[in-house]
Structure formats: structure tokens, C-alpha cells
C-alpha atoms as one frame of an Amber mdcrd trajectory, in Angstrom:
protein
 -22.970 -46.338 -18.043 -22.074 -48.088 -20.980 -18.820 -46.574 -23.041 -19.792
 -46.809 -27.242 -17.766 -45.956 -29.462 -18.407 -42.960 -30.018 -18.115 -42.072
 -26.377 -14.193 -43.476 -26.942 -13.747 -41.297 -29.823 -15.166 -38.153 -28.103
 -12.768 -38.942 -25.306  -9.680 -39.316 -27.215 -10.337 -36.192 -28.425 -10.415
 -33.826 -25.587  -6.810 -34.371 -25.138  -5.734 -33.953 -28.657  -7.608 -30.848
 -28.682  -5.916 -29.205 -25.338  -2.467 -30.717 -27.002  -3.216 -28.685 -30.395
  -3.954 -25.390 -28.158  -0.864 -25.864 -26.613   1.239 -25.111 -29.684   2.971
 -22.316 -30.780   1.433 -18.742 -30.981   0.554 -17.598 -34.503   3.438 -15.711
 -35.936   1.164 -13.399 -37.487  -0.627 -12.658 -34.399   2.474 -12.134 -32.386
   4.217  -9.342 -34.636   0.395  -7.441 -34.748   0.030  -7.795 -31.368   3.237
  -7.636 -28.864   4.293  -4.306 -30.137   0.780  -2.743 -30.339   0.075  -4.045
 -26.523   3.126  -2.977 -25.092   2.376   0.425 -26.697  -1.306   1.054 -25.757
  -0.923   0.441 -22.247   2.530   2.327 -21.498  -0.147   4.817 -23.592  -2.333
   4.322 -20.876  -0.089   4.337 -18.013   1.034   7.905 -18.972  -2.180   9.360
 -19.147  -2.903   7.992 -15.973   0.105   9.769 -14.847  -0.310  12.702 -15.888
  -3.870  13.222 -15.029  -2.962  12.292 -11.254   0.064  14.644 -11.251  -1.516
  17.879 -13.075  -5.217  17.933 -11.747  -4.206  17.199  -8.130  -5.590  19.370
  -5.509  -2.747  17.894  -2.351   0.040  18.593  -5.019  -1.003  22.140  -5.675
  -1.234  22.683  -1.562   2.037  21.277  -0.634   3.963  23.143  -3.330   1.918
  26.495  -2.586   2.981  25.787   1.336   6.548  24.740   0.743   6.681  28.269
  -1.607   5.591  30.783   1.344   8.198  29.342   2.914  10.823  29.749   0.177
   9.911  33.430  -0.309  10.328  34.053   3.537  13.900  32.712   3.029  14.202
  34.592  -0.536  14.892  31.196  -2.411  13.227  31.067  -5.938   9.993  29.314
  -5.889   9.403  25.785  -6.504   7.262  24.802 -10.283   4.305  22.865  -9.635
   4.418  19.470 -10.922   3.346  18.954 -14.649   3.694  15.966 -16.441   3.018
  16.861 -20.491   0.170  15.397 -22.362   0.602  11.703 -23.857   0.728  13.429
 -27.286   4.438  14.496 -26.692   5.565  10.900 -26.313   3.721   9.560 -28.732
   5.943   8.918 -31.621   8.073   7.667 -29.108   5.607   4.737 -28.564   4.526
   4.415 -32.098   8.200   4.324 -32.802   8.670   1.352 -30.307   6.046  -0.254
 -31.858   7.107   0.003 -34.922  10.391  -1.276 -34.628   8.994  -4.856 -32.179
   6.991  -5.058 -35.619   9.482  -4.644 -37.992  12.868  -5.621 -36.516  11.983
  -8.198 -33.886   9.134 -10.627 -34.630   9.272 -11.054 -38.121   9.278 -14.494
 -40.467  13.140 -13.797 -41.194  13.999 -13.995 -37.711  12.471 -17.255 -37.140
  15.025 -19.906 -36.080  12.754 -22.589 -34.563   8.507 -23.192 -33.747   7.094
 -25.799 -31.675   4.805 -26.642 -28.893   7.187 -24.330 -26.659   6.604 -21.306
 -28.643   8.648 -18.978 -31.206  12.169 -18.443 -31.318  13.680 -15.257 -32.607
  16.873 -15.407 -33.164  17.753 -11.175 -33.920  20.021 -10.730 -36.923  22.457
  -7.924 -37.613  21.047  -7.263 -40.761  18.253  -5.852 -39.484  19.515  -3.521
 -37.211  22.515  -1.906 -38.728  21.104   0.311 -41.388  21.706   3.949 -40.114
  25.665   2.638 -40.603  27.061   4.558 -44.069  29.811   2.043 -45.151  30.391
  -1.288 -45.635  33.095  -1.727 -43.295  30.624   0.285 -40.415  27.740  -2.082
 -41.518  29.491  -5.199 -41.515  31.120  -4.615 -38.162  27.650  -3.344 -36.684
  26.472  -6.864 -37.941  28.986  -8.771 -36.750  28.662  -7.317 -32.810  24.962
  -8.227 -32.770  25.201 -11.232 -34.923  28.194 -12.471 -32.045  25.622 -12.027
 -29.249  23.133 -14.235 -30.213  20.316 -12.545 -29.255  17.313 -14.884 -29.090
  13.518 -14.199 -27.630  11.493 -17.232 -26.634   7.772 -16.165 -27.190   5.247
 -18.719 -25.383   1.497 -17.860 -24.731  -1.748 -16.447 -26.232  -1.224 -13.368
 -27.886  -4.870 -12.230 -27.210  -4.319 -13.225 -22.887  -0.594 -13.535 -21.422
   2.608 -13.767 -23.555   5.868 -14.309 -22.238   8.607 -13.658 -23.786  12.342
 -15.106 -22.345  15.384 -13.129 -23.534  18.612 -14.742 -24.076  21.909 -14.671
 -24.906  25.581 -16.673 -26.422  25.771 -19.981 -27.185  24.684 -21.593 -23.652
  21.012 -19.001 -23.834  21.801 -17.737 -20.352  18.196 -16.173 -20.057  18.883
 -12.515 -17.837  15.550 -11.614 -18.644  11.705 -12.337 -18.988   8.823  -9.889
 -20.111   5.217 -10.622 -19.422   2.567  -9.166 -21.449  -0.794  -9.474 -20.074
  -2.768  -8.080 -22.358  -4.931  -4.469 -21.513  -3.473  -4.990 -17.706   0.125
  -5.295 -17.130   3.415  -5.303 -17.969   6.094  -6.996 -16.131   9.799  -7.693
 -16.140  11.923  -9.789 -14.347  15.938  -9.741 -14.125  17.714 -12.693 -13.114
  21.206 -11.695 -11.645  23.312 -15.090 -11.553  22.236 -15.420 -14.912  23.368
 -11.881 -16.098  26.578 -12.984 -14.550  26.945 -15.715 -15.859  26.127 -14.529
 -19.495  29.085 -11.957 -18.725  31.794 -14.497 -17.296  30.751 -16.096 -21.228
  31.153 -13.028 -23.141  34.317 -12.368 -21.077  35.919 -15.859 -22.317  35.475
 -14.740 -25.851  36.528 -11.193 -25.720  40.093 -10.498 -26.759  40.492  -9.244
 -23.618  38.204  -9.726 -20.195  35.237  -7.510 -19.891  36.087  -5.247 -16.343
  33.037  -6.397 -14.882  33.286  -9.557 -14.699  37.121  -9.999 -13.437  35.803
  -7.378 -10.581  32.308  -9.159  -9.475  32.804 -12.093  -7.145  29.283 -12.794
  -6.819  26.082 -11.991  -8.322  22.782 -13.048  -7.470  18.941 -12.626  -6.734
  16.201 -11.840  -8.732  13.667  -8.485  -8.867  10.668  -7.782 -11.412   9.250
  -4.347 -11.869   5.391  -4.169 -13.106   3.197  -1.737 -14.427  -0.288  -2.880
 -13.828  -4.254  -1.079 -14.759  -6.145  -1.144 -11.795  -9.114   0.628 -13.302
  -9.506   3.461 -16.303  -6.759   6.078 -15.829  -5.568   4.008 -12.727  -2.054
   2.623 -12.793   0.254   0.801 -10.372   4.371   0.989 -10.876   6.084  -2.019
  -8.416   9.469  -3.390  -7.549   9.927  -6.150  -6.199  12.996  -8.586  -5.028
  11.674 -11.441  -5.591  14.745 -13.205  -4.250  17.894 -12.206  -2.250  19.906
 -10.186  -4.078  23.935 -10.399  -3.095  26.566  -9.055  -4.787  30.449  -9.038
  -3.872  32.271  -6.780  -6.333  35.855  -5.670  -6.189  37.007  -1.902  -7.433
  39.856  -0.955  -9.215  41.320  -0.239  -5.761  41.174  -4.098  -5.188  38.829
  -3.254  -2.159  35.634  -5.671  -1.625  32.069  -3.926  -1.823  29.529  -5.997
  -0.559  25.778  -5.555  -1.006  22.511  -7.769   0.532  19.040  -6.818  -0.263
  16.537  -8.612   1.215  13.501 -10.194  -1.008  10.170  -7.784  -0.546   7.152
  -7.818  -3.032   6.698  -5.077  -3.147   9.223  -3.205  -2.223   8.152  -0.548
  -3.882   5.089   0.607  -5.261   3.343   3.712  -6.924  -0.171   4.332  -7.476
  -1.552   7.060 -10.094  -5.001   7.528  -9.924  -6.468   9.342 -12.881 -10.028
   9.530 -12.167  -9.534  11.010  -8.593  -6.173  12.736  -9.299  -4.389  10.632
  -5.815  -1.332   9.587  -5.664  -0.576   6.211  -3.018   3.576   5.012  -2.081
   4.055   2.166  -0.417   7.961   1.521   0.745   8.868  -1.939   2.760  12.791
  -2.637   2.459  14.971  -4.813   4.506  16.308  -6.657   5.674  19.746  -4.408
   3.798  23.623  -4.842   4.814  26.321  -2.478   3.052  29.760  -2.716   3.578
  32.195  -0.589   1.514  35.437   1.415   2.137  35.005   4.033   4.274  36.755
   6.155   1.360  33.646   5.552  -0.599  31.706   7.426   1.629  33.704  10.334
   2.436  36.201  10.504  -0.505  39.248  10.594   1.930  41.724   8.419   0.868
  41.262   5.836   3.812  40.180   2.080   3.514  39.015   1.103   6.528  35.462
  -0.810   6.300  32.252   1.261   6.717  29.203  -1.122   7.048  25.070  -0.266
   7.110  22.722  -3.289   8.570  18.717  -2.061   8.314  16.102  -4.536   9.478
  13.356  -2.911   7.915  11.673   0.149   6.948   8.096   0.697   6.095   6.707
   4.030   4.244   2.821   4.001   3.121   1.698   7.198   2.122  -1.687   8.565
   0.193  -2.599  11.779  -0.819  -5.414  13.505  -0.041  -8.158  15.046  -2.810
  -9.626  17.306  -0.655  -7.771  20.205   1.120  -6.856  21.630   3.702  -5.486
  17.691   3.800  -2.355  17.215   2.082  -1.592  13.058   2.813  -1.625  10.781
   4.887   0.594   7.849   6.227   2.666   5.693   8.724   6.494   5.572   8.898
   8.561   2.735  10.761  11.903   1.930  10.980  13.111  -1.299  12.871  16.838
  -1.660  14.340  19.764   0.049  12.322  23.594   0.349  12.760  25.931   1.724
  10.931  29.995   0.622  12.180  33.348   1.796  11.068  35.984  -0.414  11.699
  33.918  -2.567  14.095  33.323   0.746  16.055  29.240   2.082  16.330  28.492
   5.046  14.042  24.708   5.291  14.149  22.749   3.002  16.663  19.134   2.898
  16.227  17.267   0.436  18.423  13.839  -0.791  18.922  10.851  -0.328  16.393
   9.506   3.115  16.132   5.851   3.721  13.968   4.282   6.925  13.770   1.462
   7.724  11.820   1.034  11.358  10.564  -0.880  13.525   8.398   0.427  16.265
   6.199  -1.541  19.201   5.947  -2.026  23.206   5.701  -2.780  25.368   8.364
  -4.898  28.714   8.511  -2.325  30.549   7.187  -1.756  28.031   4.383   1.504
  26.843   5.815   2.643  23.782   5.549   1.721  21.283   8.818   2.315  17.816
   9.942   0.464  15.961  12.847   1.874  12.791  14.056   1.052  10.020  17.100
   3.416  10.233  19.868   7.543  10.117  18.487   9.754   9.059  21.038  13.097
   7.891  18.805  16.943   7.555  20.624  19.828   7.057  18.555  23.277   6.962
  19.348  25.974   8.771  16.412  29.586   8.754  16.430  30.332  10.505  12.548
  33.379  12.374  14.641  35.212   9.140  14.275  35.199   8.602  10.832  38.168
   9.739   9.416  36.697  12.951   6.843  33.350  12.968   7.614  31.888  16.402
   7.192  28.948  18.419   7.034  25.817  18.847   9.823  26.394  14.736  10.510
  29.809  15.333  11.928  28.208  18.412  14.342  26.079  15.226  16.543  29.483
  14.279  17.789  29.616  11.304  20.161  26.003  11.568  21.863  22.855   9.728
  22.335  20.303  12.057  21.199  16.563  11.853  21.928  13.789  13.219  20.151
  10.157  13.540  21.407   7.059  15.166  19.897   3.705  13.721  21.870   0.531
  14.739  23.066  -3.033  14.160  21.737  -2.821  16.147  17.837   0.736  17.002
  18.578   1.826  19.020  15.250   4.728  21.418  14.208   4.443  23.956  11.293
   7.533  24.858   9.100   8.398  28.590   9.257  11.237  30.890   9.385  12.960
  33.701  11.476  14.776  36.635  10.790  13.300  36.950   7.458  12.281  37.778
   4.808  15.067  37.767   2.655  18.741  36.418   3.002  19.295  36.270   6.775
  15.970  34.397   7.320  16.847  30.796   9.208  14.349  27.937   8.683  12.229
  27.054  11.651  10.051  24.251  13.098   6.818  25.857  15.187   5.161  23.761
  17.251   1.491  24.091  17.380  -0.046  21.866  19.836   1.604  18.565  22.027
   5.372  18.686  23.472   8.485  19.143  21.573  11.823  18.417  22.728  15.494
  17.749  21.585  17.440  15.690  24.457  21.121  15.267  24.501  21.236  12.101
  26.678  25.005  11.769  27.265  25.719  15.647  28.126  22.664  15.914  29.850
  21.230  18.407  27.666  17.550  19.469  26.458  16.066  21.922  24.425  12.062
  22.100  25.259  10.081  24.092  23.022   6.801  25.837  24.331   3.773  25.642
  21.974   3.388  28.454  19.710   7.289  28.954  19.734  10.066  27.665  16.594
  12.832  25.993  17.387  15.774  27.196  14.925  19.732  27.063  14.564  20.881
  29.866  16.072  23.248  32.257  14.501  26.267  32.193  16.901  26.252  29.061
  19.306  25.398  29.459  22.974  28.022  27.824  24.665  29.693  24.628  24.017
  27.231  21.971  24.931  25.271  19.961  21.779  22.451  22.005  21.463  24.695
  24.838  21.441  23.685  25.879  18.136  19.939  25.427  18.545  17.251  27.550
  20.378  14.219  28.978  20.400  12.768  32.201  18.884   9.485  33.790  18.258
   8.297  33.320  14.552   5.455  33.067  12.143
């Protein structure tokens, strides 16, 4: 092949054309468009929402179950879910879209344009007009004009925009927004930055800011995302993208500590429009606490109280079809809690169970689940002010066991209706039992029977306060 040229001048310009579509966004195109995407799909998003939420059949169900309940035990009943209509949040959105217009990416705000994109540098001036005097005004002006607000805007306006938040004279960047345009929103928060953007703002206060004498350390990273799966068919996510730590000092001069594990996601939410589903999805750990004790109880006491998790997974779906309610799989790996070095809760071993939520004949609210077969060991007696049911479980190992093929329990009452009716558990097909390891004790309950708190305890024993009765 020979190279002419004209085969040299066609090559040279390949390059200069990817370099010239690598420059900034068009202003223009940036203050049409940011505002009026962020808008239309939060628009979106809600509708999605609410269509899930009001037209769903499982939703209806459980609340209609839950509510014979509450009547048996005279309690008010429970509202059905309703999310309103996107109209009433609508001049919310227009109004946010208004003011990304107007206040944010306009020509005045300008500070710099280049092959890396816009910079916005956010003026006082144009934020400060509800203020009635000058002396309001020019302080107003002054605090924003001090933070030096700046937004980095990189991208296509008509694909994927980013936009990188920052702040003071070093542009410690906290923040990032993603615009993808007609599918998601996402925003990520950077934690050592945030901290140090405070220690900064700290140094040039009059006096420190509390914060950021009190936090010893401060970092990780986690984004949350809205994203269109379909029409009418949103997904809400967390995720830690990296570990986040924090070490943070009270007023009482006692150290909090905090360790969250990175998980994407960690969290997530599906609304489904069209078929008017709901989906959760949970996955957290590894997490480690450690805090005063006083903290947790609000006695006056600062000996250290400390929570370790592993993991804990939570998918659930919901059904569109009754008599089916949802379906999904819980499990929880190894967890401790410790006070003062000493065991509070002791949860070995993995446990998964998958279950299904449901309604019965009688429209009662069911759940079937795979074999359970969980031990764990509590000591809440020991910590000094513990109260409530917690502090009942005493110093025991307690087991809990509900197997056999489509084991399932119904939730009823005794000694109702009205105000002396007790909640109950009935169990409708499998084995159910309670087992105090340590004392030796068990409570079995025979299908077709509830087992309930009793009134008056029968004897001393742990399961002193629980029985059996006949029931609905």
C-alpha cells in the first residue's frame, strides 16, 4: 500500500478531530440540559414509585392481614400505603430546575473552560436575594462567596455529564454527580475529602468548627443511584464503594468508633410500575461498633459496648398475584456483641432461610420458611441499665427451631378482642419450639396451637412467661 498525500492528511486528521471532541461541553447546552435531565427523570422515578406502591395487589394483602390482627387487639388500623400523584411535587422539580438554570450554570459564573470541561465558580450575588438589607445581603454574600463553591462539569450533555463539586482554596472535591442522561442519576461522597475540606474551613474560622476538633478519622467512600430499568421501572442503590471508618470523639471526650465494610450494593430498591412489584435487596458487613455503653442505655456509665457483624443478606420480592404476599431469603453470618470484653449476644455459624409471606384462608397473615434452627447466647443482664424485653433473656443460650416440609406459623391473638387480647404466633404445619439450652428448658408447640406470653409467669424458669393457648 502506498501512503499519498492525501492518505497523510486524512490521517493527521483523525486525531485532531477526536482532540476537538474532547473539549469542553457547550455552555449553552449544559444550562438547557443538566437541570431539565435531572428533573425529568426524578419525574420519572416518582411515577414509577407511586404506581408500584398504590396499584399493588401484595401491599393491599399484607396491610388488610396485619389489620385483622390489629382489630383483634383493638389497636387503630394501619392506612394503606399511598404515595400522591407526581403532580404534587411538581413545582418542586420545576423549581429545581429552574434554579440549576438560573443560579448555577450560567455565563456569569464562568471562571475557567478548557479541554477538562466548565468551571463554575457560584457567586453570592446570585443567591442572596430573598435577604431585605444591605447589611443581610452583603453578609449572605460574603458566607457563600468565602466557600468557594466551584462545579467542574466534564462530558456530553446529550450522553454522561459529570459534574465534581468542590470547595476552599485547595478544591477538596467531597462530591461527584453523574448524569446519564434518560437512565440514571448517581452520587458519590468522598469522606477523607469532606474531612479534610472541614479541618480547612476550621483553620479559617474564628473559632474551630466542633466537628472537626471531635473527628479523629474520616474515611471511605459510598454513591447512591437512581437508575430506569424500563418505563415506570426504577432502581434506588447504596453502595460503599470503599471502607468507610470513622473515629469521632463526643463532648464527653469518649471515642466512638465506626467500620462499614465496602458492598455494591448494599442496598437496593426496585419499583416496578408496569407490574406494580416491589424487589429489596440488603448485603451489609462486614460492620464493627464500639461506643460507650452509656450511649446505648442512657445510664451514666462509660464502659465500652462493641457490635462485630460479618454479614447479613436480605432479598425480598413481592408478589402480584395473591394469596402470595413476597418472597425471599434471610442470612445472617457470625455476630457478637461485648461489654467490657464480656459476651452480650453470641451468634455463631451461618443461618439462611428462605420464606414466603403469604395469607391464609382466613386472610391472615402467614409465613412459610425452610427449616430454622438458630442458637444464640445473650447476657443484656450484665449491662449496667439495660431494660426492656432484652434484659428478660437473662444469661441463657436460647434455641429456636421451626422445621418440617412447608413448616409455617400464622400471627393471631388470644384473649381478645379488645384490650386484654395478647398477640400470638399459630403454628400451622412443621415443628415449633423455643429451647432454653442452659436451664434445660423447652416450650414445644403442637400444630394448630399459638404460642403467646402469658399473663402471670409460670414459675421461675425462662420460658416462664411463655405458653401455649388455643386461638384463632
Amino acid at each position: 500500500m502506498t501512503l499519498t498525500l492525501k492518505t497523510w492528511k486524512a490521517a493527521l486528521l483523525i486525531p485532531l478531530t477526536v482532540l476537538c471532541a474532547c473539549g469542553p461541553p457547550p455552555l449553552e447546552e449544559v444550562t438547557e440540559k443538566t437541570g431539565r435531565s435531572f428533573a425529568s427523570l426524578t419525574g420519572e422515578a416518582w411515577d414509577a414509585v407511586a404506581d408500584s406502591t398504590n396499584g399493588s395487589t401484595a401491599l393491599l394483602d399484607f396491610v388488610n392481614a396485619l389489620n385483622l390482627t390489629q382489630a383483634d387487639l383493638g389497636l387503630t388500623a394501619i392506612p394503606r400505603p399511598n404515595i400522591q400523584s407526581r403532580a404534587t411535587a411538581q413545582a418542586t422539580l420545576d423549581e429545581a430546575e429552574k434554579f440549576l438554570k438560573e443560579k448555577v450554570f450560567v455565563k456569569d459564573n464562568v471562571e475557567s473552560s478548557g479541554p477538562g470541561g466548565i468551571v463554575f465558580l457560584l457567586r453570592g450575588k446570585a443567591f442572596c436575594g430573598s435577604f431585605t438589607t444591605a447589611a443581610s445581603i452583603a453578609s449572605c454574600e460574603k458566607a457563600i462567596d468565602d466557600q468557594q463553591i466551584r462545579v467542574a462539569v466534564s462530558g456530553n450533555p446529550d450522553a454522561r455529564l459529570v459534574l465534581d463539586i468542590a470547595m476552599g482554596p485547595n478544591r477538596y472535591s467531597p462530591v461527584t454527580v453523574v448524569l446519564d442522561k434518560d437512565r440514571a442519576i448517581e452520587i458519590s461522597f468522598r469522606l477523607d475529602q469532606y474531612r479534610a475540606l472541614l479541618d480547612e474551613l476550621s483553620a479559617a474560622s474564628a473559632s474551630p468548627l466542633p466537628y472537626a476538633t471531635q473527628i479523629e478519622a474520616f474515611e471511605g467512600e459510598y454513591r447512591m443511584r437512581l437508575e430506569k430499568l424500563g418505563p415506570k421501572d426504577f432502581a434506588i442503590s447504596f453502595d460503599v464503594t470503599r471502607d468507610v471508618k470513622m473515629n469521632y470523639r463526643g463532648v464527653d471526650k469518649e471515642l466512638r468508633t465506626y467500620v462499614l465494610g465496602a458492598r455494591s450494593p448494599m442496598y437496593r430498591v426496585r419499583f416496578d410500575g408496569i407490574h406494580h412489584t416491589q424487589e429489596m435487596n440488603i448485603d451489609i458487613g462486614p460492620i464493627a461498633w464500639t461506643l460507650p455503653v452509656s450511649d446505648v442505655t442512657g445510664v451514666k456509665e462509660t464502659g465500652p459496648f462493641a457490635v462485630s457483624l460479618q454479614g447479613m443478606k436480605f432479598d425480598i420480592a413481592t408478589a402480584a398475584v395473591s394469596p402470595s404476599i413476597a418472597k425471599g431469603r434471610l442470612s445472617l453470618m457470625p455476630m457478637r456483641a461485648t461489654y467490657g470484653g464480656s459476651d452480650v449476644v453470641d451468634l455463631p455459624g451461618a443461618h439462611t432461610a428462605d420464606f414466603e409471606v403469604g395469607t391464609g384462608p382466613d386472610g391472615r397473615l402467614k409465613v412459610t420458611s425452610t427449616d430454622v434452627d438458630v442458637k444464640a447466647r445473650f447476657r443484656f443482664s450484665s449491662v449496667p441499665g439495660w431494660k426492656g424485653d432484652l434484659a428478660a433473656l437473662g444469661d441463657e443460650q436460647w434455641r429456636v427451631k421451626l422445621t418440617g416440609p412447608g413448616a409455617a406459623v400464622k400471627l393471631s391473638s388470644v384473649g381478645g378482642p379488645g384490650k386484654n387480647a395478647r398477640l400470638a404466633l399459630k403454628l400451622i404445619a412443621g415443628t415449633f419450639s423455643i429451647e432454653a439450652l442452659t436451664a434445660q428448658d423447652t416450650l414445644t408447640v403442637p400444630t394448630g396451637v399459638c404460642a403467646v406470653k402469658r399473663e402471670t409467669p409460670n414459675g421461675t424458669g425462662p420460658l416462664a412467661s411463655f405458653g401455649t393457648a388455643s386461638c384463632q
